[in-house]
C-alpha positions in Angstrom: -114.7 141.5 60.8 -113.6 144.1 63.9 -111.3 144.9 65.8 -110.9 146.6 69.0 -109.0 149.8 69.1 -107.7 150.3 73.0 -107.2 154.2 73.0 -105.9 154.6 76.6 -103.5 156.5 77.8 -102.4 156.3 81.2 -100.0 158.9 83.0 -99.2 157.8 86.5 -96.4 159.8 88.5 -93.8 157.3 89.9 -92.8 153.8 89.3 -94.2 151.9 87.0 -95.2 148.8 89.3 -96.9 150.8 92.0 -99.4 151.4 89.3 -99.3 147.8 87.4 -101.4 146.1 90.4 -104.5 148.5 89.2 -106.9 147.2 86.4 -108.7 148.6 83.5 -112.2 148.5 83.3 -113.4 150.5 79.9 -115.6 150.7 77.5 -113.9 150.5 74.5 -114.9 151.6 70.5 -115.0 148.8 67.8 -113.7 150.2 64.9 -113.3 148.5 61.1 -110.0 146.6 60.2 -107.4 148.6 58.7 -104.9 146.2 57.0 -102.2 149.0 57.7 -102.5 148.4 61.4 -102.4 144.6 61.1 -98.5 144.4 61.8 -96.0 142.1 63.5 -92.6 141.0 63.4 -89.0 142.2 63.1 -86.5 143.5 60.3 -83.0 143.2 60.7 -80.0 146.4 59.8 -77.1 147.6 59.9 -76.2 151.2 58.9 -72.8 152.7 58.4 -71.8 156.0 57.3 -68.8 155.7 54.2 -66.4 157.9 53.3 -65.1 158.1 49.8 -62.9 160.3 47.7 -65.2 162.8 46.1 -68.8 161.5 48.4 -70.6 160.4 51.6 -72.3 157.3 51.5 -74.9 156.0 54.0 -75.1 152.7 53.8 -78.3 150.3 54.3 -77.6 146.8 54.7 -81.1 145.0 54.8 -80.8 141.7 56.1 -83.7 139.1 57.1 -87.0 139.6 58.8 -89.4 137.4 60.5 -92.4 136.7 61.3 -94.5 139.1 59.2 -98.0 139.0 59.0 -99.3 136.7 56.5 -101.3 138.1 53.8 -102.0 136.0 50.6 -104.2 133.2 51.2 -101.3 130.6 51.1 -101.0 131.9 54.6 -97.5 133.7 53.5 -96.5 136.9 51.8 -94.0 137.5 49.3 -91.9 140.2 51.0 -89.5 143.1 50.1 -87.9 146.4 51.6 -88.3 149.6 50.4 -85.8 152.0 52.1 -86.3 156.2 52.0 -83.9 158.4 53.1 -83.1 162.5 52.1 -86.0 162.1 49.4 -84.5 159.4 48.3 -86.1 155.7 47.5 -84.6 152.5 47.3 -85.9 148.8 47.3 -84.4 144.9 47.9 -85.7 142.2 45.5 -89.3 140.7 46.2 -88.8 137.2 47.9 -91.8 135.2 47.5 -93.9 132.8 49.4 -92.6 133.6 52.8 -92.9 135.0 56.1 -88.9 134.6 57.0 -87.2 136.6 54.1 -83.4 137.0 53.9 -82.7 139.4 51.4 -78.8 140.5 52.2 -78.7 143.7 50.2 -76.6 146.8 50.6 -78.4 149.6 49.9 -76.0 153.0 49.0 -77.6 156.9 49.7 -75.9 159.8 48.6 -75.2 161.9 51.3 -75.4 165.5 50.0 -72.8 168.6 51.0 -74.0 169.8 53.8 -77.0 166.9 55.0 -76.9 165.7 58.0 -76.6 161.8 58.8 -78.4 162.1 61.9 -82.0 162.0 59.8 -84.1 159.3 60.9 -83.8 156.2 58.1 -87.2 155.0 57.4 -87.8 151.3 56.2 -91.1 150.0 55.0 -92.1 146.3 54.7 -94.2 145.2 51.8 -96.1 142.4 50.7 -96.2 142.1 46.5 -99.2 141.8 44.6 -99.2 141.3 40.7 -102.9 142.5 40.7 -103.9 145.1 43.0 -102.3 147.3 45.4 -99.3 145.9 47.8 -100.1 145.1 51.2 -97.9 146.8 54.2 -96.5 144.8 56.7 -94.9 147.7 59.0 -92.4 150.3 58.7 -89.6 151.5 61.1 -87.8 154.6 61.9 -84.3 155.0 63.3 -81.0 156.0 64.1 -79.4 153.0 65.3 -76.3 151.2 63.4 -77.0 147.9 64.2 -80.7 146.0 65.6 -83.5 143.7 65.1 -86.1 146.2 65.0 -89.8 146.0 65.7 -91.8 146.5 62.8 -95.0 148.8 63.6 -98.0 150.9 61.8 -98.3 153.8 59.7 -99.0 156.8 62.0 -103.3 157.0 62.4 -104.4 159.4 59.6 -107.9 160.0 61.1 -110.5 159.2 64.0 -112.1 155.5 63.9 -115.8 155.4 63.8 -116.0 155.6 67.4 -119.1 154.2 68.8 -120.7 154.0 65.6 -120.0 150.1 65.3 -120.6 149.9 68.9 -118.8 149.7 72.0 -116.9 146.4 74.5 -116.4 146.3 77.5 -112.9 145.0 78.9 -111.3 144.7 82.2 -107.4 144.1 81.8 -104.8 143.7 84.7 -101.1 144.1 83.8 -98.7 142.6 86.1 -95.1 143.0 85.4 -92.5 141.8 88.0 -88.6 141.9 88.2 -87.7 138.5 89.7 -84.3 138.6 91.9 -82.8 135.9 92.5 -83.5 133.4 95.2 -81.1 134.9 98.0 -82.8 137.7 97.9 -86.2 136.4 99.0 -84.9 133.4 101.7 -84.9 136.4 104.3 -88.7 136.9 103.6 -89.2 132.8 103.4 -87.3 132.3 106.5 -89.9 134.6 108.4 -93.3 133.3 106.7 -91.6 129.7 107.3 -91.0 130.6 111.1 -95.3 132.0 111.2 -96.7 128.4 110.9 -93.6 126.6 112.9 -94.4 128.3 115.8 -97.9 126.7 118.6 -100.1 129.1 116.5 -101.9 131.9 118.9 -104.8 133.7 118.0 -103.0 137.4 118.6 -99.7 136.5 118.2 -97.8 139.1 115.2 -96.3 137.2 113.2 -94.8 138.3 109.0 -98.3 136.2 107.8 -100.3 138.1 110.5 -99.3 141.5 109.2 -99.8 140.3 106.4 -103.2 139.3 106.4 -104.2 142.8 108.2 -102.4 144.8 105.2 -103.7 143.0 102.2 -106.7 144.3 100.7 -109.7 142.3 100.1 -109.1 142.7 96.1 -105.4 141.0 96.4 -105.9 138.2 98.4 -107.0 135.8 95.9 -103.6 136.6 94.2 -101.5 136.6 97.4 -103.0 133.6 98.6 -102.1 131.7 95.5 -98.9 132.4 96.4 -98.8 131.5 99.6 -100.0 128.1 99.0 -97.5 127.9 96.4 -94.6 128.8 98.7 -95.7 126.3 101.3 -96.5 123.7 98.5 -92.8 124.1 97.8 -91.6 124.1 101.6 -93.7 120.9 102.0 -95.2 122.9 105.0 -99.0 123.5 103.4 -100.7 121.9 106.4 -99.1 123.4 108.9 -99.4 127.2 107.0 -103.6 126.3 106.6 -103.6 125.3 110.4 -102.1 128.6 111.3 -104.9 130.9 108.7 -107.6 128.3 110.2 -106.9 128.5 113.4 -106.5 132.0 113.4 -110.1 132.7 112.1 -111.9 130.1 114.3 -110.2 132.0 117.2 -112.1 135.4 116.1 -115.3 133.9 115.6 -118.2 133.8 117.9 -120.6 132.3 116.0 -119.9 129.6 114.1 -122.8 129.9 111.7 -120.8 132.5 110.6 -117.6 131.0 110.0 -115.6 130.7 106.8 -118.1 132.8 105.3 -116.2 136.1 104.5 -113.5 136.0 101.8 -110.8 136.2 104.4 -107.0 135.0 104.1 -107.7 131.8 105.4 -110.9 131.0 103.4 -109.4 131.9 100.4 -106.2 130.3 100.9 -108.1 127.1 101.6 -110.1 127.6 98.4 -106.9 128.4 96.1 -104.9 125.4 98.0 -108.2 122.8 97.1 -108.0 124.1 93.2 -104.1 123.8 93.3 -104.3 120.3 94.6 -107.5 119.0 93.8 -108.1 119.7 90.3 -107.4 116.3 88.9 -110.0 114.7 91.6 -111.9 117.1 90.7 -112.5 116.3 87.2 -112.2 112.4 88.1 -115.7 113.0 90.2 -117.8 116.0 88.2 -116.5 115.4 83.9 -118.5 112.5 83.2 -122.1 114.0 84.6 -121.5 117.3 83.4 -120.0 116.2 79.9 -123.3 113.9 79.6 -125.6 117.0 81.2 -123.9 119.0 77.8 -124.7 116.2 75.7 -128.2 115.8 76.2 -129.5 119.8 76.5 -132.5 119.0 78.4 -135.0 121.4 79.5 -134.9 122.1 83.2 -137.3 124.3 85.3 -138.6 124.3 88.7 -139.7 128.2 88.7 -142.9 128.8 87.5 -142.0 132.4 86.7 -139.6 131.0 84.4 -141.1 128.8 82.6 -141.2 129.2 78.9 -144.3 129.8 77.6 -143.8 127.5 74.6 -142.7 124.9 76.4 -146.3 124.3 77.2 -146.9 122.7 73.5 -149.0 120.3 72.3 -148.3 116.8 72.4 -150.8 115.1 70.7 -154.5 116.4 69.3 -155.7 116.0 72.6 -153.8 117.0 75.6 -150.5 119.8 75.7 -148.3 119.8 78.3 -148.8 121.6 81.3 -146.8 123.3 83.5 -147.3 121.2 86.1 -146.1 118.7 84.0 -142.9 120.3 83.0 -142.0 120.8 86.9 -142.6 117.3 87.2 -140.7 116.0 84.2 -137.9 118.7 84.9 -137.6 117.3 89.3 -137.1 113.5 87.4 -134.2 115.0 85.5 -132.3 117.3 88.3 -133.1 114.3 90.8 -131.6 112.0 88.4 -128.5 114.5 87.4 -128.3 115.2 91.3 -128.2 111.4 92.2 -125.2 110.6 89.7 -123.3 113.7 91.4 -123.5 112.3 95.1 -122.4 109.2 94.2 -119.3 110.5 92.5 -118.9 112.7 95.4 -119.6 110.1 98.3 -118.0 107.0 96.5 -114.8 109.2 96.3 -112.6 108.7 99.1 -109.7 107.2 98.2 -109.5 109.3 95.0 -109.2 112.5 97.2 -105.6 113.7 97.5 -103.7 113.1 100.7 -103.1 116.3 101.5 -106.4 117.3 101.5 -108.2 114.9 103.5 -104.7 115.9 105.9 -106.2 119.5 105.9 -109.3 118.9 106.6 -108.8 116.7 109.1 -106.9 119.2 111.2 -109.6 121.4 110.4 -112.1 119.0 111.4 -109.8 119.1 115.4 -109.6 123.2 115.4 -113.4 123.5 115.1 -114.1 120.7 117.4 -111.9 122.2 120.3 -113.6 125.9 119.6 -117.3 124.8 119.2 -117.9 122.4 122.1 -121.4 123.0 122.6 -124.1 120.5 121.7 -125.7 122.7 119.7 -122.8 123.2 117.7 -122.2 119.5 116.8 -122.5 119.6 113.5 -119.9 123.1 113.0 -116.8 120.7 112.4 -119.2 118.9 109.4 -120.4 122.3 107.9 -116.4 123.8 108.2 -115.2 121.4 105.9 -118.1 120.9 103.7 -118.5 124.8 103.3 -115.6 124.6 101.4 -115.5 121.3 99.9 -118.9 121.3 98.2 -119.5 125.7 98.8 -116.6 126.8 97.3 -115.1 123.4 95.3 -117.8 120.7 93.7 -120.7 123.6 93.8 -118.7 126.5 91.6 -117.2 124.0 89.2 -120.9 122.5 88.7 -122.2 126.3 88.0 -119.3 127.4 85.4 -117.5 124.2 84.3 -115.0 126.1 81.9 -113.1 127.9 84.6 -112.6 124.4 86.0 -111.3 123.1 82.8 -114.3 120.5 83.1 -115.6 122.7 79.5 -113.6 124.3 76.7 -116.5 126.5 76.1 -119.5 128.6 78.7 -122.8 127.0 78.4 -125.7 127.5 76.5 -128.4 129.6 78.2 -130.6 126.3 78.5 -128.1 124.0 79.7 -126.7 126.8 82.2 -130.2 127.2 84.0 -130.1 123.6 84.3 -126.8 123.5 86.0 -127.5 126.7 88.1 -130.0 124.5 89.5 -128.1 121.5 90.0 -125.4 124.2 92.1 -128.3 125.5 94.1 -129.1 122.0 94.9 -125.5 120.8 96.2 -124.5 124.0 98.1 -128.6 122.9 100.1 -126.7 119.5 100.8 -122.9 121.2 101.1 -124.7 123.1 104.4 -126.1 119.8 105.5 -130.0 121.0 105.4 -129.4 124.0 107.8 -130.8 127.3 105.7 -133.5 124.6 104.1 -137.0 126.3 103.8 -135.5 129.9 105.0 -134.6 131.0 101.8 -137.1 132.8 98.8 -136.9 130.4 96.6 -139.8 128.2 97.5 -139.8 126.9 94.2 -136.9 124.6 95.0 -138.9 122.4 97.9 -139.4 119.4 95.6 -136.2 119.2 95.5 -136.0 119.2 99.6 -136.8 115.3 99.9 -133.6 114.4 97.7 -131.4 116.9 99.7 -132.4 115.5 103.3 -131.7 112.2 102.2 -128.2 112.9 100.5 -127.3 114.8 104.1 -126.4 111.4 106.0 -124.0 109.9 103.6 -122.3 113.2 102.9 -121.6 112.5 106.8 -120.7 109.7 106.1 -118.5 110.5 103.4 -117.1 113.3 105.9 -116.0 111.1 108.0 -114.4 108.8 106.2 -113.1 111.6 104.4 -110.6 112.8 107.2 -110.1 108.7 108.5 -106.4 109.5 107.8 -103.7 107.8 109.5 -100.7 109.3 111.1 -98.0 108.1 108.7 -99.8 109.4 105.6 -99.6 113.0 107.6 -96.1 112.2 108.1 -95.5 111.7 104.4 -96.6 115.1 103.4 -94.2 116.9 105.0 -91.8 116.5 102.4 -91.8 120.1 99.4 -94.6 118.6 97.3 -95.1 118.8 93.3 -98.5 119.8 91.7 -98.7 116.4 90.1 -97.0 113.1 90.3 -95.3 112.3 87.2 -97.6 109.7 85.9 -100.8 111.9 86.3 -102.6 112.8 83.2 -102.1 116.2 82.9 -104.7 116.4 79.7 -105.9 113.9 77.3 -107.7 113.4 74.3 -107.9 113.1 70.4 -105.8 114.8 68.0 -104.4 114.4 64.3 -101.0 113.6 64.0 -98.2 113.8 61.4 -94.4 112.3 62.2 -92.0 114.2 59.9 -89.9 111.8 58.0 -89.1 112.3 54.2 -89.2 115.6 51.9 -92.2 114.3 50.2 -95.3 116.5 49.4 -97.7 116.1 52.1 -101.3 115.3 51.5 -103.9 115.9 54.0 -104.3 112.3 54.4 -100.6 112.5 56.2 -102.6 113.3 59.4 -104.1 110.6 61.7 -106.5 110.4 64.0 -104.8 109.3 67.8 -105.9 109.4 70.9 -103.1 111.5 73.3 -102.5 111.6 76.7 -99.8 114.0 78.5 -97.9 113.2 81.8 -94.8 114.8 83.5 -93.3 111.9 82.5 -94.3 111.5 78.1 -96.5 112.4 76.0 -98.1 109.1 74.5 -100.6 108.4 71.7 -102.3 105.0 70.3 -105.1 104.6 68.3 -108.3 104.7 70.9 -108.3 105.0 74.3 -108.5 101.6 75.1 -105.6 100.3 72.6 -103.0 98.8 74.8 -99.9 99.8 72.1 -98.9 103.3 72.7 -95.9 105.8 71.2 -94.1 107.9 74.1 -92.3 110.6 73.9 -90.6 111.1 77.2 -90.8 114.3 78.3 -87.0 115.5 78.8 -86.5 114.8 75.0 -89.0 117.5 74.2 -87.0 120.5 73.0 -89.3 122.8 71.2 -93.5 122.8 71.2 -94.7 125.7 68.7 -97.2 126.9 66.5 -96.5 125.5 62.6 -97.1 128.7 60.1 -100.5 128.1 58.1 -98.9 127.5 54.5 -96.7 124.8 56.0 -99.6 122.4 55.5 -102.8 124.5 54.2 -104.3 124.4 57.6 -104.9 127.3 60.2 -104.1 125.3 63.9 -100.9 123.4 63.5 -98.6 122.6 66.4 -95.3 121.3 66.4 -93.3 119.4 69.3 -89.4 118.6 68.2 -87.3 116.3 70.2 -83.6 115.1 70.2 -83.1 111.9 69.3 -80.6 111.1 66.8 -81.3 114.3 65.1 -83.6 116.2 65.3 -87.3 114.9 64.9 -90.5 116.9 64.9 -94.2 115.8 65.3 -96.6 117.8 64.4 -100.8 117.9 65.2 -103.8 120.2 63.9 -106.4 121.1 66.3 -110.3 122.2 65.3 -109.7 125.7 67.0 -107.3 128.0 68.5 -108.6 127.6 71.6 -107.6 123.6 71.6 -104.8 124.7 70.3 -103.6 127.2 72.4 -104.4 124.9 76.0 -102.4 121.4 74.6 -99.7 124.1 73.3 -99.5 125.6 77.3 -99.5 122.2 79.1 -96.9 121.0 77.0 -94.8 123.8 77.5 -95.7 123.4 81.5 -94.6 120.0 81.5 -91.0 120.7 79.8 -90.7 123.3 81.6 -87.8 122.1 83.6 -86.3 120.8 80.2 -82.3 121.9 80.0 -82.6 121.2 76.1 -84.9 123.7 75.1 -84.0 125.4 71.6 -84.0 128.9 71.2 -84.9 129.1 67.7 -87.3 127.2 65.3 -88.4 126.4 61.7 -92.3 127.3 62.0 -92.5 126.1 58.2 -92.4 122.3 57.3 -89.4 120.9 55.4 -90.6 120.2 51.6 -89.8 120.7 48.1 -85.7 120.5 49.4 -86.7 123.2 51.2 -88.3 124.9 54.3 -91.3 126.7 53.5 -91.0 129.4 56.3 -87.3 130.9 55.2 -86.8 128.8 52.1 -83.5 128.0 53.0 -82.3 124.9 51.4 -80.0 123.2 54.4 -82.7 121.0 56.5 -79.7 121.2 59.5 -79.9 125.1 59.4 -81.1 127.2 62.7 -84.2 127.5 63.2 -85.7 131.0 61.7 -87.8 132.2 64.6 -87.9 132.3 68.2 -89.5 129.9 70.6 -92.2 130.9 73.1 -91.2 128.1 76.0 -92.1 130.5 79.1 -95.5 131.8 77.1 -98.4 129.5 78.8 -102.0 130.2 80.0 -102.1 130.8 83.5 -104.5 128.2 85.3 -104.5 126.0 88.6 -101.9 123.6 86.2 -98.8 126.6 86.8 -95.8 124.6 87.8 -94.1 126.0 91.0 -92.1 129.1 90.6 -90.6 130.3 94.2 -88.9 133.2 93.4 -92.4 134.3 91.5 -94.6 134.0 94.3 -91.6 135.3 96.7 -92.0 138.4 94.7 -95.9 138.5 94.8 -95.7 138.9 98.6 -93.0 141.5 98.6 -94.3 143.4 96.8 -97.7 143.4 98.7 -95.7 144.4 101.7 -94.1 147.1 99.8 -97.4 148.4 98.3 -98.7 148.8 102.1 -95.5 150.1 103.6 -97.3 152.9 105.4 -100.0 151.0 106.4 -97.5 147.7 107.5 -96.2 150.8 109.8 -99.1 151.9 111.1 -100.2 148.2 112.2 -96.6 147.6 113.6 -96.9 150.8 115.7 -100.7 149.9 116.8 -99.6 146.2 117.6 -96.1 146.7 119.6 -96.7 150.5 120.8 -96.5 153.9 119.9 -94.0 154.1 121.9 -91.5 152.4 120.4 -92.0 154.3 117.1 -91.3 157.5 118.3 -87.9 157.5 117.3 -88.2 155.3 114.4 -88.3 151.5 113.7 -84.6 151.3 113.0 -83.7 153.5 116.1 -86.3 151.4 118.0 -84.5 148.2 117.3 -81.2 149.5 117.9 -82.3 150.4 121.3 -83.9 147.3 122.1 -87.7 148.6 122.8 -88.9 145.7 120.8 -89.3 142.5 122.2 -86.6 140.2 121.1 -88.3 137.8 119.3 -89.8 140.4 117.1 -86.5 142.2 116.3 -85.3 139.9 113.4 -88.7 140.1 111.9 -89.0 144.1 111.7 -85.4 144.2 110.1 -86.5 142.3 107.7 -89.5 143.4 106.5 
């Protein structure tokens, strides 16, 4: 077992979120496990200073902790406090079995003639062994009279093994953001809301134009997440990817060329598709890529590539050649690559509204700027660039990040669905770059692609047949999902707590589960027609169950208010599974006004619970809930004031530069005395007055 030990330290001279936008990208050491370094949780105190007739006495009064690091193999640890102070050493009583201990003791030091009080108190956390040495759980130092403190490590007594157990490499991005609240930010919405309102003109400077000429090419995946977001939420999305769209077809000569770069309005189409889309998205592409999983084949067209043993013999005879293994392996991409069109083509109605609205409008802009014979087929390739380029093709080549996978690939199965990618970006460009490419390997394949061309036309057209009331209809602020859409699905063992009886491992049952914004639902198969809901706004808690609760590692919990209160509880195969159904529940309730702030993460048995081992089944709950921690992924409900903040603070990361472009755009002129004394004078046009003030 190893852990990584992230020795980097960072001095950066000013605010701390100029420099939280930056990432890490190190190579860090492995080093072996130290148990002394394996701490978490908090320790309650209070300290008081007592005077009495002939002595001083400092006074220690340990109460609770929680959540300490389990170490026995019951998954608890059977907890006390050892206190030092002047020399001197006191403990509390050992309470066993638990991570949640309440021990209540007062704990008296002499204060000596002349010490002084002000000496840091130091309390250590240990875990009982009858054989063998204790285990540490943390330690704290202070001053304070009165906290929760956070437990941490004993101070490092020597150098890890550096690279000796080898090195990994990490890339981490810290992003920490003071949200203010909404007024703050409708100044800054007003503006961006006023960008797309106005007959969009291809030089016109507007708060998105600025913007757009500010950001750098790193942030704009981020900041275009949140402008999709924002205009999700203004129920003006169309309009704001009509403004980006038409902005970029303005600038472009050639339109070959167009949509290509990772510009703001290519990537804001891309982010809005994964925002929107993701639920069609798996509706078309899970089956075929959970069966191209299943079956593992071997697929090669290159005969650089092809494995040397794969060339084995098949009977005492004859062995397989590799003409013969390019021939097997074009049956199985053409039969793979048939399944996908068909999804693709046969899926018109399943597409969202709004995205056969946006690329219809698309469809117009490119129309009314290539006019040209020769250009015909431009408005086709626009929104099949990014419909099968940078949609249907990327989730094909890494299902995970799609959510189409829990896990990456194996290196045989990727290769085939690299190939399968290759194949529907060929068809996504309609034939065009078809022959001109290196990869002369892939012309079997060509046949199969020419053919698919016409009804992805087809499907094209159909595609943007939208009628006018159904644009209409989205103008309204818009959700990420309806209420009835399955937000995730599938089976998981289940326990309903009822009764203080021991529970066996039978207690858990096999269901099948299915999560909506409106209940979370199980029966016994997919198919059974009976199912058990739990509507969503009754949800009040969804966390992680301690391990000794039940003897098993990947418990979750979700408690409701009904009568009283009522928990179910479920065990997942992994942490992974775990950790996803634990964020999309949270996701869903996230709206919930019920929501407890504290938790038992123990199971009620015995007459007692078995995280805190209190005794009253009504008492609160022992440890804190985690309702805003969630995994962030294209399922992130709407947060305004979030994505607000995003924005301003790109603007205030490129004040200088936001200057600079101002002054290029209006005039020199008009800076020489400064923007504010510019306004105030009135050298700025009037309609760009309100905008400068703001930002």
């Amino acid at each position: 077992c190893l852990v990584i030990s992230l020795k980097l330290v960072i001095t950066y001279p000013g605010p701390l979120w100029k420099f939280l936008h930056c990432r890490i990208d190190s190579w860090i050491n492995l080093s072996a496990v130290d148990p002394n370094k394996e701490v978490q949780g908090e320790i309650s105190l209070e300290l008081q200073v007592v005077e009495e007739a002939h002595q001083r006495l400092l006074c220690c009064h340990v109460l609770e902790a929680r959540d300490l690091a389990p170490r026995d193999l019951s998954g608890t640890s059977d907890p006390f406090a050892r206190v030092l102070f002047n020399g001197q050493i006191l403990e509390t009583a050992i309470i066993k079995k638990t991570r949640f201990p309440r021990w209540e003791e007062m704990l008296e030091f002499v204060l000596e003639e002349g010490a002084d009080s002000e000496t840091p108190l130091v309390v250590e956390v240990w875990d009982w062994d009858m054989v063998g040495k204790n285990d540490f759980l943390g330690q704290v130092r202070t001053k304070k009279t009165q906290d929760w403190f956070r437990l941490l490590p004993l101070p490092n007594a020597g150098e890890d093994a550096g690279d000796k157990l080898g090195q990994l490499r990490l890339q981490v991005r810290l992003a920490e953001d003071r949200i203010l609240p909404s007024s703050y930010y409708q100044p800054l919405i007003d503006l961006l809301v006023e960008s797309v309102l106005c007959p969009p003109e291809a030089d016109d400077l507007t708060p998105l134009a600025l913007l757009e000429e500010v950001c750098l090419v790193e942030s704009r995946q981020d900041v275009s997440i949140k402008l999709v977001k924002i205009f999700l939420g203004q129920g003006l999305v169309i309009p704001f990817l009509d403004y980006l769209n038409f902005r970029e077809i303005s600038r472009t000569m050639d339109p070959n060329t167009l949509f290509r770069s990772n510009s703001l309005a290519s990537k804001s189409t891309e982010q809005f598709m994964k925002i929107v889309g993701m639920p069609y998205l798996h509706e078309v592409l899970k089956v075929i890529v959970h069966r191209i999983f299943e079956e593992k084949k071997y697929v090669e067209l290159d005969p650089c590539k092809i494995e040397p043993s794969r060339a084995k013999r098949i009977s005492f005879k004859a062995s397989l050649s590799e003409a013969q293994i390019r021939e097997g392996s074009l049956e199985v991409l053409k039969g793979y690559l048939g399944q996908i069109v068909d999804a693709i083509v046969g899926s018109t109605e399943s597409c969202p509204s709004l995205m056969r609205v946006a690329f219809k409008q698309l469809y117009k802009r490119v129309e009314q700027r290539f006019k040209e014979e020769e250009h015909q087929e431009a408005k086709y390739i626009a929104i099949s660039g990014f419909l099968f380029l940078r949609f249907f093709a990327p989730a094909i080549l890494t299902p995970k990040l799609f959510s189409l996978r829990d896990h990456h690939a194996d290196t045989q199965t990727s290769r085939t669905l690299l190939l399968l990618a290759k194949a529907v970006q060929s068809i996504g460009n309609l034939g065009l770059q078809l022959g001109h490419g290196k990869e002369q390997w892939m012309e079997p394949l060509h046949p199969f692609i020419f053919a698919s061309i016409g009804r992805v036309q087809e499907f094209l057209d159909r595609l943007i047949d939208v009628d006018t009331e159904m644009e209409g209809s989205e103008k309204q602020p818009w959700t990420l999902f309806h209420s009835s859409d399955i937000i995730k699905e599938g089976y998981l063992q289940k326990r309903k707590a009822e009764g203080v009886h021991l529970v066996s491992r039978f207690t858990f049952k096999k269901r099948y589960f299915w999560l909506s914004h409106e209940s979370f639902s199980y029966s016994k198969s997919p198919e059974w027609q009976v199912r058990t809901s739990i509507p969503i706004q009754r949800i009040c808690a969804v966390e992680r169950v301690d391990e000794n609760a039940f003897q098993q590692p990947h418990v979750m919990q979700i408690t409701t208010r009904e009568t009283g209160a009522s928990c179910l509880q479920c065990t997942f195969s992994n942490v992974n599974e775990l950790n996803q159904w634990l964020s999309a529940i949270r996701k869903a309730t996230i709206a919930n006004e019920c929501m407890l702030p504290f938790c038992h993460p123990g199971a009620f048995r015995g007459n007692r619970w078995t995280c805190c081992l209190q005794t009253d089944r009504a008492v609160r709950g022992c440890s804190r809930t985690h309702s805003a921690v969630t995994l962030g992924d294209w399922s992130d409900p709407l947060d305004p004031d979030a994505e607000a903040q995003m924005v301003y603070k790109q603007l205030l990361l490129h004040k200088g530069k936001l200057r600079f472009v101002q002054g290029k755009r209006i005039g020199r002129s008009c800076l020489a005395g400064g923007v504010g004394n510019a306004i105030q004078a009135g050298l700025y046009p009037k309609k760009k007055r309100r905008m400068l003030l703001v930002l």
